[in-house]
C-alpha positions in Angstrom: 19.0 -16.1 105.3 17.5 -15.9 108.8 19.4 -14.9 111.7 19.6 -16.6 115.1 20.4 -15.5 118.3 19.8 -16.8 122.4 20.9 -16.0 125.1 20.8 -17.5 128.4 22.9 -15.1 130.2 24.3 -12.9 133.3 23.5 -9.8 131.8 20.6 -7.4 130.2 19.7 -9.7 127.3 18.0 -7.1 124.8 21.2 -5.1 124.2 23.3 -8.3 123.5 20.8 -9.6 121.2 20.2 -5.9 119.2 24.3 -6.5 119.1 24.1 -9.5 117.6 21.1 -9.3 115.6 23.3 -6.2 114.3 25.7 -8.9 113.2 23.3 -10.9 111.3 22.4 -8.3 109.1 24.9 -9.5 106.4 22.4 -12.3 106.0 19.3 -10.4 104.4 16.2 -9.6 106.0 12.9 -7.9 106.1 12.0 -7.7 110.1 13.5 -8.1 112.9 12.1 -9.1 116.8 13.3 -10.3 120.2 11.4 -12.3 123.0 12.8 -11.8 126.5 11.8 -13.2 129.5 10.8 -11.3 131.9 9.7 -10.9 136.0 6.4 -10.5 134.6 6.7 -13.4 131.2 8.4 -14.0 128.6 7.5 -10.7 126.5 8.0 -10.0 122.8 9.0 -6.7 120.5 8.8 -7.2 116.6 9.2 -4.2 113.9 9.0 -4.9 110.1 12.1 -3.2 108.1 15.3 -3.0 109.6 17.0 -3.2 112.6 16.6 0.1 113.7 13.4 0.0 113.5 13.1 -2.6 116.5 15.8 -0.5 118.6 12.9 2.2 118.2 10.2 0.1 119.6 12.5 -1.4 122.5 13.4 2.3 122.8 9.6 3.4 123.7 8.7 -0.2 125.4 11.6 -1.4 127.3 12.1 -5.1 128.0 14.1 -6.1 131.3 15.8 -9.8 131.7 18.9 -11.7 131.3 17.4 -14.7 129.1 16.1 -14.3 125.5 16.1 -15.2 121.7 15.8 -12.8 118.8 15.6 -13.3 115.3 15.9 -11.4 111.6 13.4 -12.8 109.5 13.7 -13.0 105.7 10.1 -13.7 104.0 8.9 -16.8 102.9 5.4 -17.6 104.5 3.4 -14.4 105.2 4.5 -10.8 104.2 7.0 -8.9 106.0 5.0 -7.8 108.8 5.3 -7.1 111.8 2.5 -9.8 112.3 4.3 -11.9 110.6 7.9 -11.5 112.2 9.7 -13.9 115.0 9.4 -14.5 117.6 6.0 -16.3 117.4 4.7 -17.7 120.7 1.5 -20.2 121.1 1.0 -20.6 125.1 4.0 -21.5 127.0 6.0 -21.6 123.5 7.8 -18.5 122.0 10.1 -19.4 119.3 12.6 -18.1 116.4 12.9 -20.6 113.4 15.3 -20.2 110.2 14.0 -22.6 106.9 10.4 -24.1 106.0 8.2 -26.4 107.3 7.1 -28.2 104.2 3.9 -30.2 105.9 2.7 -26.8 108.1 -0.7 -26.7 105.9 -1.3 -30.3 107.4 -0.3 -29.1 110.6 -2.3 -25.9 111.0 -5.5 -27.7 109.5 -5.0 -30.5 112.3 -4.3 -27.6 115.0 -7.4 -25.6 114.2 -9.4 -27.8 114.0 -8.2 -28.8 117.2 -9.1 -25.1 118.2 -5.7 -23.7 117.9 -6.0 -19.7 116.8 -3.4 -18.4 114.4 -1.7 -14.6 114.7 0.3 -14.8 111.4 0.4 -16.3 107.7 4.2 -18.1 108.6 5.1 -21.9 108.8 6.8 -21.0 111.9 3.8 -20.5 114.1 3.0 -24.0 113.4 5.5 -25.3 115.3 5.1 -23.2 118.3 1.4 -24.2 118.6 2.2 -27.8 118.0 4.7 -27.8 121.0 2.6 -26.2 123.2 0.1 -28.3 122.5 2.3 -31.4 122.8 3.4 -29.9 126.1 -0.2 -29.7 128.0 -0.6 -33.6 127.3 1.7 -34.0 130.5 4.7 -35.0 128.3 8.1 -33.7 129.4 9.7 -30.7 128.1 12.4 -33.5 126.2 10.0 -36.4 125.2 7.7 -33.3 123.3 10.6 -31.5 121.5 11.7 -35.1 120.0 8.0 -35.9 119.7 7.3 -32.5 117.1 10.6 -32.6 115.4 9.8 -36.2 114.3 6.6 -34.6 112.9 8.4 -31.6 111.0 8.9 -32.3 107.6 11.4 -29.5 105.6 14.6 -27.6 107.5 14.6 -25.7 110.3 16.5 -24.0 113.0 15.1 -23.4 116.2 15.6 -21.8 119.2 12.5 -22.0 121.8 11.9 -20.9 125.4 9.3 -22.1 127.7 7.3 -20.5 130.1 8.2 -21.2 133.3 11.9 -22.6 132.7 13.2 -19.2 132.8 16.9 -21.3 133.1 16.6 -23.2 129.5 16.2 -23.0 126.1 15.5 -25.2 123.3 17.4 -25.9 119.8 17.5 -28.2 117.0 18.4 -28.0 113.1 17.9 -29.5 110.1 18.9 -28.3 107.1 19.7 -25.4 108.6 22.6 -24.6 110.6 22.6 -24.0 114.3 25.6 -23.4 117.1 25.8 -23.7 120.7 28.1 -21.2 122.0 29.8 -21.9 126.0 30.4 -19.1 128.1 31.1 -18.4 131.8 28.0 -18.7 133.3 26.1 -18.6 130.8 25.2 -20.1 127.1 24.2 -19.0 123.9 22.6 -20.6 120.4 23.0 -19.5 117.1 22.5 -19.9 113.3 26.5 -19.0 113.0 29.9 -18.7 115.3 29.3 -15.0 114.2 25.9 -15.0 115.7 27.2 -15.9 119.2 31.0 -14.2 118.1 30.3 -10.7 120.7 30.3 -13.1 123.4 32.0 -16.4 123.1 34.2 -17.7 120.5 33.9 -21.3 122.3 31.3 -23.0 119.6 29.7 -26.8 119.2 28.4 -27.6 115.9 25.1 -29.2 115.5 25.0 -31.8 113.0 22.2 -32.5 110.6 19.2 -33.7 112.9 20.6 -32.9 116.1 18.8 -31.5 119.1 19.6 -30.0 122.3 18.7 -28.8 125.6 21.0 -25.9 126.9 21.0 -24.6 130.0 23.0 -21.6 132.0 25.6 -24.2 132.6 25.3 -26.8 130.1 24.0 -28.5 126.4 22.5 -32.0 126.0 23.1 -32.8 123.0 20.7 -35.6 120.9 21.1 -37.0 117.7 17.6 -37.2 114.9 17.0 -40.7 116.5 17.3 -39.5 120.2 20.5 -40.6 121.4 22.7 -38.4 123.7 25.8 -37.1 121.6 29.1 -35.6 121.9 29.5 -32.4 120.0 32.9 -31.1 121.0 33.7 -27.3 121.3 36.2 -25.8 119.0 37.4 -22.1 118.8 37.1 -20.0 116.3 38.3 -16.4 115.5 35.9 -13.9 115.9 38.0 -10.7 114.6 35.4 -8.0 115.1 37.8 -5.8 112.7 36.0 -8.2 110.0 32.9 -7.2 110.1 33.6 -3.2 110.4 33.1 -1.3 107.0 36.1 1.4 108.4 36.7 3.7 106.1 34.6 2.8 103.3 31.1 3.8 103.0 29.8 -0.2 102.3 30.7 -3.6 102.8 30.9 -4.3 99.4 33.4 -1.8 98.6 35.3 -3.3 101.5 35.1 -6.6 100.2 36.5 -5.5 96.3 38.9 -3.4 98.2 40.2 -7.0 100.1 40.4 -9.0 97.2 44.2 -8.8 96.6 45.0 -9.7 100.4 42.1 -12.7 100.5 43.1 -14.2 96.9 46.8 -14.1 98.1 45.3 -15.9 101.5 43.9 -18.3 99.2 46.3 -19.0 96.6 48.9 -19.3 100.0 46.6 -22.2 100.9 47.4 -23.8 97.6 50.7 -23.0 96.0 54.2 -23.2 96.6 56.1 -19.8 95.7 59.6 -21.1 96.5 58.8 -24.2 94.5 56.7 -22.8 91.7 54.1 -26.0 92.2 50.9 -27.1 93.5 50.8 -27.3 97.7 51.8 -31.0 98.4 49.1 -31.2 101.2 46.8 -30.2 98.4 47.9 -32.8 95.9 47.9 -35.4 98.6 44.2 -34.6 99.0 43.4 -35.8 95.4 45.1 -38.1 92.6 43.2 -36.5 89.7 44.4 -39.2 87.3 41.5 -41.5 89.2 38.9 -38.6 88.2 36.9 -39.3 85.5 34.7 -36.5 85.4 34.3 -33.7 87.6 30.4 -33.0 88.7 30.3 -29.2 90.1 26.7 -27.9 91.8 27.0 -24.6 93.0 24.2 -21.9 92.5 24.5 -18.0 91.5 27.4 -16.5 91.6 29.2 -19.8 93.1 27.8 -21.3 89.9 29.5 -19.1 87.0 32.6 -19.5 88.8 32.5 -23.4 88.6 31.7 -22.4 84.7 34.7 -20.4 84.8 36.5 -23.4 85.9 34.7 -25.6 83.7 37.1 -24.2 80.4 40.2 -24.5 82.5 39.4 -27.9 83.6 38.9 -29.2 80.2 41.5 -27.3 78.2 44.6 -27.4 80.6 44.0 -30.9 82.6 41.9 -32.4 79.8 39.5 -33.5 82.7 35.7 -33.4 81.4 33.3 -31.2 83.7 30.0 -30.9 84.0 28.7 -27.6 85.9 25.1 -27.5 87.3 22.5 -25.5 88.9 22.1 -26.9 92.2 18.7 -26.8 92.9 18.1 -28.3 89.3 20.4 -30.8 89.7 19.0 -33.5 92.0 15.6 -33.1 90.5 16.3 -34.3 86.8 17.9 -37.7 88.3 21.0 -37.4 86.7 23.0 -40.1 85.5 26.3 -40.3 87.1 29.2 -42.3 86.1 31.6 -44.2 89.0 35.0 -41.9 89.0 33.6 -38.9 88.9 34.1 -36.0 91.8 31.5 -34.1 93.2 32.3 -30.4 93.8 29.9 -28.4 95.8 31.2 -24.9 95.6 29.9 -22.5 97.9 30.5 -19.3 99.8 28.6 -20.4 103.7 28.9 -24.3 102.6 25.4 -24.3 104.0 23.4 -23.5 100.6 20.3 -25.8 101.0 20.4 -26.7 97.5 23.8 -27.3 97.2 24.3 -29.2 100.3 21.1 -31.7 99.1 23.0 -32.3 96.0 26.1 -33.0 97.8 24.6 -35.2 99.7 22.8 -36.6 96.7 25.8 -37.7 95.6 27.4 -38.6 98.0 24.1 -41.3 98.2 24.8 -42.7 94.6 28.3 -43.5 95.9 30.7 -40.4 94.3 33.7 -39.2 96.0 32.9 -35.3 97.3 35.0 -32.5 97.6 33.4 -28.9 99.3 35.1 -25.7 98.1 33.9 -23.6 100.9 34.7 -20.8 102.3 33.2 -20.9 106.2 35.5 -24.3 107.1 32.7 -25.7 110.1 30.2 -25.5 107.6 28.0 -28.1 107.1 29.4 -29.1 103.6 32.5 -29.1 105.0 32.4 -31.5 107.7 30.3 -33.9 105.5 32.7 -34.0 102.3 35.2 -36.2 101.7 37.6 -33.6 100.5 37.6 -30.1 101.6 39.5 -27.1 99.8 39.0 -24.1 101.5 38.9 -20.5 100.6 40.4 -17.8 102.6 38.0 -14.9 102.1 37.3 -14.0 105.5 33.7 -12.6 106.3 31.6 -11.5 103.4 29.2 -9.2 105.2 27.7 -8.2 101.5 25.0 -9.7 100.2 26.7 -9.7 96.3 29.1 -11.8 96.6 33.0 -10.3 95.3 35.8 -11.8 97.3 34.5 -15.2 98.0 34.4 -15.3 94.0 37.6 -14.6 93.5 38.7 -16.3 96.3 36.8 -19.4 94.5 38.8 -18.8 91.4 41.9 -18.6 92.7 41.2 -22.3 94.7 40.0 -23.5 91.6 42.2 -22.8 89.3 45.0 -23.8 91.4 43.3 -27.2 91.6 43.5 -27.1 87.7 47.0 -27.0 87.6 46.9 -29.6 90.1 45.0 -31.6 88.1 47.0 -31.3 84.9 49.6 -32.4 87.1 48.6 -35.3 88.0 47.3 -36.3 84.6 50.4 -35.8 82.9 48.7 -32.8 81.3 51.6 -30.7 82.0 55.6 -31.0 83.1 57.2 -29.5 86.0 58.4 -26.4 83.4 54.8 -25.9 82.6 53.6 -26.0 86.4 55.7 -23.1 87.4 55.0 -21.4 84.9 50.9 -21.3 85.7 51.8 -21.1 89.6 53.9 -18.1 88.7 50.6 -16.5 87.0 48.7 -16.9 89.8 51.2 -15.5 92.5 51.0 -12.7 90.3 47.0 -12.4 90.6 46.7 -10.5 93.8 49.0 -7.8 92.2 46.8 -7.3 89.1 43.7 -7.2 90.9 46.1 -4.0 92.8 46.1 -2.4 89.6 42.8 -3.4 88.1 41.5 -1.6 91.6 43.0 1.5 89.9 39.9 1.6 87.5 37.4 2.3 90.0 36.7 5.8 89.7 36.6 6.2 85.8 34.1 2.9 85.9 32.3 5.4 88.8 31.6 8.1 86.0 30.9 5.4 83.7 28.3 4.1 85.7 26.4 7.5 86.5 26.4 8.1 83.1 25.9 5.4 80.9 24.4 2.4 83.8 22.4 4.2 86.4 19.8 5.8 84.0 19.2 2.8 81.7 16.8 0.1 82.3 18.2 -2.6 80.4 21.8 -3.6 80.3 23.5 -6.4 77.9 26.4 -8.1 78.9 28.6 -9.9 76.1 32.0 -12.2 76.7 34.0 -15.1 74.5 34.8 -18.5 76.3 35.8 -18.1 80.0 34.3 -14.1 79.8 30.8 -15.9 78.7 30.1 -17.2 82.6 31.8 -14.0 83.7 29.4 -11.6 81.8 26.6 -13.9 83.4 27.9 -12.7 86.8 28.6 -9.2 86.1 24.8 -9.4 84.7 23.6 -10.8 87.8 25.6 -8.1 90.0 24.2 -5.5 88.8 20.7 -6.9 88.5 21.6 -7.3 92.4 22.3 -4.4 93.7 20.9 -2.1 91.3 17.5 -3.7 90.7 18.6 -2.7 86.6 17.4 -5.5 84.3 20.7 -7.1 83.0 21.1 -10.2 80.9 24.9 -12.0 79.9 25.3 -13.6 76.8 28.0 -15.0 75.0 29.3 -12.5 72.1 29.5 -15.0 69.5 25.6 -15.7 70.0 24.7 -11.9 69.6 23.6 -12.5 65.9 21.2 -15.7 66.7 18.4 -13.1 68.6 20.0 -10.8 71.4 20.9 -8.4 68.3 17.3 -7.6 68.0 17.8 -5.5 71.8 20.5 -3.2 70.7 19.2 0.5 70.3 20.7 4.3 71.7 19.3 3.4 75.1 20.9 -0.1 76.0 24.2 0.0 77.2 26.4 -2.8 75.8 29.5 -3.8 78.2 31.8 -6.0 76.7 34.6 -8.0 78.3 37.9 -8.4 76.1 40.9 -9.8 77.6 43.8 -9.9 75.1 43.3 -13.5 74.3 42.7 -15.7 71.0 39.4 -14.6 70.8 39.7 -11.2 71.1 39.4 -10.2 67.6 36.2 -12.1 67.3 34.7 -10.1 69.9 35.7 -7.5 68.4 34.3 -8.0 65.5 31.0 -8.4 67.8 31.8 -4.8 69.1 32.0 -3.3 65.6 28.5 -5.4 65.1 26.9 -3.4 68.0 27.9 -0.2 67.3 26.8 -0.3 64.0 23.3 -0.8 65.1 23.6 2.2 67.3 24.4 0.3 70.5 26.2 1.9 73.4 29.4 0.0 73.9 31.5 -0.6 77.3 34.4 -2.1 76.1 36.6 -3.5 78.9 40.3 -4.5 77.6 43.7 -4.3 78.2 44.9 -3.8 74.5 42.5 -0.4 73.4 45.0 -0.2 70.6 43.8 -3.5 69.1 40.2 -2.4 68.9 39.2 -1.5 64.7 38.7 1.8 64.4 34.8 3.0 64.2 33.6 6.0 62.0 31.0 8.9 62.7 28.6 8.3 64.8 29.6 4.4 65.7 32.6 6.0 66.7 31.0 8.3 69.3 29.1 5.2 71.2 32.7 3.3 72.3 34.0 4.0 75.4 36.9 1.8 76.5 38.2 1.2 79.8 41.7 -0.2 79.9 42.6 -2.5 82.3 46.3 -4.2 83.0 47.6 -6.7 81.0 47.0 -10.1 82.4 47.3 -14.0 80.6 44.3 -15.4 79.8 44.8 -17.9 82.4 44.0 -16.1 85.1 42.0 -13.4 83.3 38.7 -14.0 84.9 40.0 -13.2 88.1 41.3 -9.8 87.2 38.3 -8.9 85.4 35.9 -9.6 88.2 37.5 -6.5 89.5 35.8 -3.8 86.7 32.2 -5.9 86.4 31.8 -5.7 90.2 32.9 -2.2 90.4 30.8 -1.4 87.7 27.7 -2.6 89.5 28.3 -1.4 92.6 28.8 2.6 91.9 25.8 2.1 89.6 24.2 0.7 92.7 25.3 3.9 94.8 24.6 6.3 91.8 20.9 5.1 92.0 20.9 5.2 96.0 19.8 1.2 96.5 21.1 -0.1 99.2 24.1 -2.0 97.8 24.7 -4.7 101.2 21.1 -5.4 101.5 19.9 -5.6 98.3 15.8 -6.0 98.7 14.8 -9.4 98.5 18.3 -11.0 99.2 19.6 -13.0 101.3 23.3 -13.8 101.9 23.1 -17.4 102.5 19.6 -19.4 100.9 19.2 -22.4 103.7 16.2 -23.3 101.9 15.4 -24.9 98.7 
């Protein structure tokens, strides 16, 4: 979501926060500003659309001085506007925020009627305003921060300068992440290590509720109840070879393109190759024979892989699972049973919704386990267990490699699992571990595809307007996701349904113009789907058949004939099938995407991580 940047440093600050705002972009947005302060004030420049946009403005009205915050903005309250984009300033106040201010309609009443004057439609001014207006009671620049937090209800980040302490700046976060980063000479704040990454890769991580005061040399640090706190720094790797696209014309074909190397990262984290078993740092982290049911909350594309999971879970370690919809979750009061693990899977580990019903959880006594893939995260610190994923930066807003990368960590914990609940033998272990060693190898091959699924997708995806999606078992969830990439990136309605359900309504779509792509690994259901397939085509439907055994498909006739296309892909156990057909659905999507000339990283409306509920 938002970006964050500040800067309380030796140099120009506008070029170092276009640099890192630059950066941020990964994140979604739909304006951009900066605030700098100047010899002559602390002066703002704001442009709706991207970044560029702002460097044109800066461009014609140059803004001069070492200290300054900027900010990309992804709607929430207000339009994107340039009205309506951070920073906002109220007085001595000028201020970037990340979340929403759930009370701000209380607020702004109070404040008008107090005679406050409003510039935008967004929560954010709120804050600035209240503040400021907190500040010209004659309270100090601490006791008022601590005295309008307490009033904030919802999550926030914040960075804030103040007229006339051209030497500090303000932060604070809740429910939405924030980082101090320590220079030489000079200090920085941030919504992520990436954020401050171009200049420091010396980072303290605010916890939930925490506050601070940063100067040129310094932080002071407060907890939510005003104490002064330790938050020790750490270094992290800020490889800006990461975040380059190179060769490739987007991030997202980057990111497909990495998938063998950051599946083998993660499936190093987990397995044993010499020993054909499961890590044993991994299965001291768990004794699954103590789980009685496994609780994961994820949302989008984190979600369908814990339903992936989900099938594994229950067939190979005979562990029950239950998969939710994070921001649903928590809200239907769910009744939880003692024994049960809950798994919050997530790509930033900072997904509002996700981390609430973590914590939820956590509340009503359960065990927790984070399957993250950004290891300071927030649900990382606070879990009990954390399994990481190796990924690296996912600049793209559609999410590829973390998803595999989330497969590969989970369904190495399935074989843990089985393991440990006497599922499976030592025989039966290698043999699954063996599988996935051979993952990042397939997904090699199954890369091979991508420019007959380009052709496919100019001709058959980018002109339609309606796409079905159909898969058996495991390749139900996964034609949810490839239905949801597409819809992504492409803005092309798509819908995912299991195949076996075609007949009980989704039949009624199939006609000449809706393409039908089906996913068919060679497993015990293929010949049901199929049979599905034949069902389709018969009804004039446009079939995409993915599979890796073409020669088991029925032969079709005439005309029914004519609408099959079949893409092969290489042979793979069902075991470890989802993974290697992630490859085709997001390379189907994404040369659609570029077909139709959306812009496939920042897909409108999007944002990469969702910090608010």
């Amino acid at each position: 979501m938002c970006g964050i940047i500040g800067i309380i440093g030796k140099s120009e600050a506008a070029p170092r926060l276009l640099e890192s705002l630059r950066r941020l972009e990964y994140r979604g947005y739909d304006s951009a500003g900066i605030a700098v302060v100047t010899p002559n004030g602390t002066q703002r420049r704001r442009a709706e659309g991207k970044i560029r946009n702002l460097e044109t403005v800066i461009t014609d009205e140059p803004i001069t001085g070492t200290v300054g915050i900027g900010h990309t903005r992804w709607a929430t309250h207000g339009a994107p506007s340039v009205r309506n984009a951070h920073p906002h300033t109220s007085g001595a106040v000028t201020l970037v925020h990340n979340g929403i201010i759930e009370n701000f309609a209380e607020l702004k009443a109070e404040l008008i009627a107090a005679g406050h004057e409003f510039t935008s439609d967004t929560d954010t001014e709120v804050i600035a305003h209240l503040l400021d207006a907190t500040l010209k009671t004659g309270a100090s620049i601490k006791d008022a921060f601590k005295d309008v937090l307490d009033r904030l209800h919802g999550a926030y980040a914040l960075a804030i300068l103040i007229e006339g302490e051209n030497e500090l700046m303000l932060g604070a976060r809740r429910g939405s992440p924030l980082v101090i980063g320590w220079g030489e000479g000079e200090m920085f704040l941030g919504s992520d290590a990436l954020a401050v990454g171009p200049f420091t890769n010396r980072v303290s991580y605010l916890e939930e509720g925490d506050w601070v005061i940063v100067t040129r040399t310094d932080a002071d640090v407060y907890d939510h109840k005003g104490f002064r706190v330790n938050r020790p720094a750490t270094t992290v790797p800020t490889s800006a070879a990461l975040v380059e696209k190179g060769a490739f014309r987007h991030f997202m074909e980057k990111e497909v393109h990495e998938q063998p190397e950051s599946c083998q990262r993660t499936l190093s984290a987990y397995l044993d190759p010499v020993a054909k078993s499961v890590r044993a740092d991994i299965k001291a982290s768990i004794d699954f024979k103590d789980i009685t049911r496994l609780q994961i909350i994820a949302c989008g594309t984190a979600y369908y892989a814990g339903c992936i999971a989900k099938y594994a879970f229950e067939k190979i370690a005979g562990l029950p699972v239950d998969v939710e919809v994070a921001s649903e979750f928590r809200y239907r009061t769910p009744a939880m049973t003692a024994g049960s693990l809950a798994m919050a899977v997530s790509q930033s580990g900072e997904t509002a919704d996700t981390l609430a019903a973590l914590r939820w959880c956590a509340g009503e006594g359960l065990k927790t386990a984070a399957l993250v893939n950004v290891h300071t995260s927030t649900m990382a610190r606070e879990a009990d267990i954390l399994w990481p994923t190796h990924a690296g930066p996912e600049i793209g807003v559609a999410s590829t490699k973390a998803f595999t990368a989330q497969l590969s960590a989970l369904l190495s914990l399935v074989v843990c699992a089985a393991v440990q609940r006497g599922k499976i033998d030592a025989a039966q272990e290698a043999h699954y571990v063996q599988l996935l060693l051979e993952t990042p190898g397939l997904i090699s091959q199954a890369l091979v595809m991508d420019s007959e699924l380009s052709k496919v997708a100019a001709i058959d995806l980018s002109k339609s307007s309606d796409v079905i999606y159909l898969g058996r078992g495991a390749m139900f969830p996964l034609a949810l996701e490839g239905a949801l990439k597409l819809k992504e990136i492409s803005y092309i309605h798509a819908e995912g349904y299991a195949a076996g359900e075609l007949k009980h309504g989704p039949i009624a779509l199939i006609d000449e113009k809706t393409p039908v792509v089906v996913i068919a690994p060679d497993d015990e259901l293929f010949e049901k789907t199929a049979s599905n397939v034949q069902e389709v085509a018969a009804r004039g439907g446009r079939v995409i058949m993915i599979t890796c055994v073409p020669e088991k498909v029925p032969a079709l006739s005439g005309d029914a004939a004519k609408s099959l296309k079949i893409i092969k892909g290489p042979a793979c156990d069902p075991f470890i099938a989802p993974i290697i057909y992630s490859v085709p659905i997001q390379l189907l999507a994404y040369h659609t995407a570029v077909h139709k000339g959306t812009d496939v990283d920042q897909p409108r409306n999007l944002a990469k991580s969702v910090t608010v509920e």
